[in-house]
N, C-alpha and C positions, 0 to 999 in steps of 0.2 A: 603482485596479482591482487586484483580486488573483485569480490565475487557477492551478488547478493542473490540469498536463496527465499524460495518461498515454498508456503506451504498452506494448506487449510481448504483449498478448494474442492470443488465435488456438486454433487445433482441433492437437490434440496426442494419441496413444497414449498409454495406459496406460502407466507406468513413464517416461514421456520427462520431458523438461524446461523447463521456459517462464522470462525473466527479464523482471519488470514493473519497468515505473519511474513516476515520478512525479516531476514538478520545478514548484515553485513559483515566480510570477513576478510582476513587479506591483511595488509598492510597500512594503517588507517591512523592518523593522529590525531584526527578530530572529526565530529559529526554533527553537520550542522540540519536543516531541516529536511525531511522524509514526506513521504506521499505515498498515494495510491493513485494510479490510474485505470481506467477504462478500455476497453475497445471492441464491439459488439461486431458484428459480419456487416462490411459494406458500410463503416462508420468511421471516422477520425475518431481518436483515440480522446479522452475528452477527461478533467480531473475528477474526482471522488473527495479525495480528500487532503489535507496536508497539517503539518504539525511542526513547528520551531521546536527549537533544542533546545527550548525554556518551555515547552508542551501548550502551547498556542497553539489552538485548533482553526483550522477552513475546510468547508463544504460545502459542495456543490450544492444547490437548492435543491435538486429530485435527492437526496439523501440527507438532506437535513434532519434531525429527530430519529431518525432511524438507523445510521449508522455512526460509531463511535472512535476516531482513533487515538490511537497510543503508543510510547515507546518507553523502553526497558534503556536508559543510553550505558548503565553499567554492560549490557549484551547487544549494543548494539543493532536494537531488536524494534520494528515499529510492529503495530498491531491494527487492525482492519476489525473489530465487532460489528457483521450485519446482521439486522435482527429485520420482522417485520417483510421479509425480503418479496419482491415481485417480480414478473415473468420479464419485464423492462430492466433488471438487475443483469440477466442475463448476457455475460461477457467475459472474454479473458482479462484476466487484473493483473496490472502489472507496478508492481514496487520501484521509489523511485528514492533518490536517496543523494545529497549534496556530501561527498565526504572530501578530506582534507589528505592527502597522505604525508605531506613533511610540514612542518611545526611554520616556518616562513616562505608560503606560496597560498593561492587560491583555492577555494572550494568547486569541484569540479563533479558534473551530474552524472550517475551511472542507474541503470537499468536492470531490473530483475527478469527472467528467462518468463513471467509472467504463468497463470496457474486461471484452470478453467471454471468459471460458477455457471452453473446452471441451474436456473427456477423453473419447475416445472411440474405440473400435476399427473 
């Protein structure tokens, strides 16, 4: 069983700041690169952000400069800093995560139950 959780979302002011995370658990031998993505009402789901397991960062252009990601790989753990945030931020995020479970097979994509941001005055 491979299960990724998340956490950190919630209703936030224009300009403030939210910290997402996401931690993989289960049965895992390796962790290769982690994300975030998007999906607002009436939208394809569109990326935010993404991170190699050497911490190489990518970001979407509307989050450039303003949002930061990161992972803990002793915990399994990536990390989402939005800072600066706007009513266009407004969406459910969802964690995205390449992991490995047996030591000679391929990396294979799993999904987090995803966690709601909302900007709003």
């Amino acid at each position: 069983q491979v299960q990724l959780v998340e956490s950190g979302g919630g209703l936030v002011q224009p300009g403030g700041s939210l910290r997402l995370s996401c931690t993989a658990s289960g049965t895992i031998f390796s962790t290769n690169a982690m994300g975030w993505y998007r999906q607002a009402p009436g939208k394809q789901r569109e990326l935010v952000a993404t991170i190699t397991s050497s911490s190489t960062a990518n970001y979407a252009d509307s989050v450039k400069g303003r949002f930061t990601i990161s992972r803990d790989n002793a915990k399994n753990t990536v990390y989402l800093q939005m800072n600066s945030l706007k009513p266009e931020d407004t969406a459910v995020y969802y964690c995205h995560a390449e992991l490995k479970i047996q030591r000679d097979t391929y990396y294979y994509g799993y999904w987090g139950q995803g966690t709601q941001v909302t900007v709003s005055s």
